[in-house]
N, C-alpha and C positions, 0 to 999 in steps of 0.2 A: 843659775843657767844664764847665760850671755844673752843676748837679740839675737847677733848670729846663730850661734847655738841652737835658740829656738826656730829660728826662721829655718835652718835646716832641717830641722827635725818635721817640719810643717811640712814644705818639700817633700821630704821621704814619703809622710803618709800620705799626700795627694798621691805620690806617683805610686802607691799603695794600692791606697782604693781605682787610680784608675786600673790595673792593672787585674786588681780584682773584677773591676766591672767588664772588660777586655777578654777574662776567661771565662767567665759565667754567662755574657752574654748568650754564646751559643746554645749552651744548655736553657738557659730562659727562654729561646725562641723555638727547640724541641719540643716542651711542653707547650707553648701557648699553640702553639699549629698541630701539635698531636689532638687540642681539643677542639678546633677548628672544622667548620664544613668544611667537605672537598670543596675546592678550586676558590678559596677565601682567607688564605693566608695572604696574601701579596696585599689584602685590602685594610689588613689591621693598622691601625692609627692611634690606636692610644696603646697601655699595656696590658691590657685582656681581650680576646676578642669578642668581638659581638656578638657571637653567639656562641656556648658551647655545647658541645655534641659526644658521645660515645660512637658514633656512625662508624670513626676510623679502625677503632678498634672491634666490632662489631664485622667489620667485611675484614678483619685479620683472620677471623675463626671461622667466617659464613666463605667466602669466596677465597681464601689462602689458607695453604695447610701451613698457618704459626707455631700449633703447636707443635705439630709434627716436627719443622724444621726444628725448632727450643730445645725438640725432647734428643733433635740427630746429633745438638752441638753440644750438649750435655754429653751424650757418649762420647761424642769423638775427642771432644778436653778431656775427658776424667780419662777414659784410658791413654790416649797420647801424652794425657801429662804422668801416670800415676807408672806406665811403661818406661819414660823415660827420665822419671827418678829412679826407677830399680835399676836401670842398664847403668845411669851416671853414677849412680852411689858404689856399686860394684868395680865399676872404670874408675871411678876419683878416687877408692880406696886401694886399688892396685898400684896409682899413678902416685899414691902417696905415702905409702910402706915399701913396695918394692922399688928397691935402687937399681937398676941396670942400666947399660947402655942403649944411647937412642929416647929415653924415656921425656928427656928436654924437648926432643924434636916431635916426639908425639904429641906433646901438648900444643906446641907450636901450630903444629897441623890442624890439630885442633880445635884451636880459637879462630885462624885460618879462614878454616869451612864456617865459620858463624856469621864470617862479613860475606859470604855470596849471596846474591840476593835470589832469591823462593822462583822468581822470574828465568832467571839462568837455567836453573835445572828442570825447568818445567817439561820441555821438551823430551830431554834423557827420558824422564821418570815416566813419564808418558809414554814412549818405547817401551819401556819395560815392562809397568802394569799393563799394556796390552797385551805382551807375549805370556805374563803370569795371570793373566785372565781379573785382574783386579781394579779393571775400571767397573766405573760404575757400581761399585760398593763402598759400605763404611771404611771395610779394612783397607782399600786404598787410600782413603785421605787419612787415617789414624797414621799410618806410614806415610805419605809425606809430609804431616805435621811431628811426626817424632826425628825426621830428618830435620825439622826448625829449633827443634828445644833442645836434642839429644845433646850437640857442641857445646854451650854454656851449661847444660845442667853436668856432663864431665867436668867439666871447667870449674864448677862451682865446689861441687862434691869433692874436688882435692881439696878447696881450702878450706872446709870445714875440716878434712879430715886431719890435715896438714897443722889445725887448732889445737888438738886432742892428741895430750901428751902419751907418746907410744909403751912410757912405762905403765901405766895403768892396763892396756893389753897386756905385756910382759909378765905381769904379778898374776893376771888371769889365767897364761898361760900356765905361770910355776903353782899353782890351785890344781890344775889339770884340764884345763879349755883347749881345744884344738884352737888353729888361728880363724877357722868361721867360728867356732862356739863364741870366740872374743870381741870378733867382727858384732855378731848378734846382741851379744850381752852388754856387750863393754862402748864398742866405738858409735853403733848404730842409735844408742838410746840421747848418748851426748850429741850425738849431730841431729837430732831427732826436728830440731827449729831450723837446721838449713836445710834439713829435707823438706819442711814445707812449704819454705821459701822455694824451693826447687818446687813445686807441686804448682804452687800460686805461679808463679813465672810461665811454667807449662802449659796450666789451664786459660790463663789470659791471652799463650799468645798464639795458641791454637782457636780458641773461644771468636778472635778477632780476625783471624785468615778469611781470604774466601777465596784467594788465589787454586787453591788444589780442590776444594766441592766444587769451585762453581766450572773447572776444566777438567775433573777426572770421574765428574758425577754428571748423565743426562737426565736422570729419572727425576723430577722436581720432588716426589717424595721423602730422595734423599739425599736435598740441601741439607746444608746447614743456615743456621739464621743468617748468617753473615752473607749467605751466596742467594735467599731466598730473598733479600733487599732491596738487592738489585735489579731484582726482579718487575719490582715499582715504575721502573726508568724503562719509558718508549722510545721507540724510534721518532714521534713525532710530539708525543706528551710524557710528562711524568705526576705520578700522583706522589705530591709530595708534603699532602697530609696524611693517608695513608702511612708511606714511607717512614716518616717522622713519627709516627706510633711506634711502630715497628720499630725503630732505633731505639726508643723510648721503652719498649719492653726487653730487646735485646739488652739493653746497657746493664737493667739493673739486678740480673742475678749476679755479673761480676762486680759490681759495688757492694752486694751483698757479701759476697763471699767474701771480698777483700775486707773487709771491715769486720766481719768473724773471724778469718782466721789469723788479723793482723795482732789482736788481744792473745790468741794464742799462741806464738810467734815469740811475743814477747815475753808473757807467763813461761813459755818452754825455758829460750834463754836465761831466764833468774834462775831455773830448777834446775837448770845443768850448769849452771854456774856453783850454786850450792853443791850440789853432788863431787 
C-alpha cells in the first residue's frame, strides 16, 4: 500500500467514526437524560450524569397513562399494518397477473397518492370521520394510518409478485387449483418475506405517526405513544426528562421487532429461494 493510499484510507475512517459519533450522539443524550432528575439535563458536564434516577420513568406509570398509550400503538400498527398487507397483497396480485387496460395508470396513481403528505388530507378525513361517527376512536386512526401504508404496501406487493414465475401457478392450476387455491398455495408462501417486509414497513410507519391520534383522538386515553409525547411540551415549560424516557421506551419495542423479524426476512428469502 502507497502513503497516499494509506493516508486515504485514514481519512475515510476519521470521517467514519466522526460520522458514527454525529448519529449516535442523539441516542447517547436520550439515555443519559432519561436517567437524569427533572429539570437537570442542561447541567450535565461530563458523560454521565450526576445523579441517576428512575423518578422519570416512575411518573410515566404513576402520573401518565404509558402503558395505556404502548398498549393503543401496539394495536393500531399491528392492525393498520397487518390490514394493509392483506388489501396490498390481494391489489399487487391482481396488478401483477392481470393484464388489462389502464392497469400502468393505476399504479401510477398509486405511487402518486404516496408522496402527499398525511398533513394535506388531514382536513378531508376529518370531515368525513365526523359525519361517519369515527373520531375519537381506534378505528379512526387505524384508517388513517392505513391510508399511509396502503400505496407502497400495493406498490411493493406487485414486485414481489411480478418475481414469482407465473408458471409454477399454471402447473398448480393443471393439478386442479382454482386461481385463489394457487394464490394461497403457490404465489402467497414464495412472497411470504415481502409480506413481512410489508408488515415491518406498516408497523413502523404507523408505530411513528401522531399526526391522526393526536388530531382525530380527544380522549388522552386513546393516544398513541407517539401522540401521548407530546404531551410533555407546555405552553411555558417542557419536561424533557420525563419526555426523554418516554421516547426511550417508545423507540425500543420497534428496534426490537426490527431486529426479530429482520433474521426472519432473510431465513424466509433462502427458503423460497430453494423451493
Amino acid at each position: 500500500m502507497t502513503l497516499g493510499a494509506g493516508i486515504l484510507a485514514m481519512l475515510r475512517g476519521a470521517a467514519l467514526v466522526v460520522l458514527v459519533v454525529i448519529t449516535l450522539f442523539p441516542i447517547y443524550w436520550m439515555l443519559v437524560s432519561a436517567f437524569t432528575p427533572t429539570g437537570f439535563s442542561r447541567q450535565i458536564t461530563g458523560f454521565l450524569p450526576p445523579e441517576i434516577t428512575l423518578r422519570n420513568f416512575t411518573l410515566l406509570i404513576t402520573e401518565r397513562p404509558m402503558l395505556r398509550w404502548l398498549w393503543n400503538s401496539v394495536l393500531v400498527a399491528s392492525l393498520a399494518s397487518f390490514l394493509s398487507m392483506m388489501v396490498g397483497m390481494f391489489c399487487g396480485y391482481a396488478l401483477s397477473r392481470l393484464k388489462f387496460r389502464g392497469s400502468y395508470l393505476i399504479l401510477v396513481i398509486v405511487l402518486a397518492s404516496q408522496m402527499i403528505p398525511s398533513t394535506s388530507i388531514l382536513v378531508p378525513m376529518y370531515a368525513l370521520f365526523r359525519d361517519l361517527g369515527l373520531l375519537d376512536t381506534i378505528q379512526g386512526v387505524v384508517l388513517g394510518h392505513i391510508s399511509l401504508v396502503l400505496p407502497l404496501a400495493i406498490w411493493m406487493s406487485k414486485g414481489f409478485f411480478d418475481s414469482i414465475p407465473p408458471d409454477l401457478e399454471g402447473a398448480a392450476r393443471i393439478d386442479g387449483c382454482s386461481r385463489l387455491s394457487a394464490l394461497w398455495h403457490v404465489a402467497i408462501p414464495l412472497a411470504a418475506p415481502g409480506m413481512v417486509a410489508i408488515f415491518v414497513y406498516g408497523f413502523v410507519t404507523s408505530w411513528h405517526d401522531y399526526v391522526f391520534p393526536k388530531h382525530f383522538v380527544t380522549t388522552q386515553d386513546l393516544w398513541t405513544a407517539a401522540a401521548g409525547i407530546t404531551s410533555f411540551r407546555g405552553e411555558y415549560f417542557t419536561l424533557f426528562e420525563p419526555q426523554l424516557a418516554a421516547a426511550l421506551i417508545f423507540a425500543l419495542p420497534v428496534v426490537i421487532l426490527f431486529f426479530v423479524l429482520q433474521r426472519r426476512i432473510v431465513s424466509g428469502s433462502l427458503a423460497g429461494g430453494v423451493k
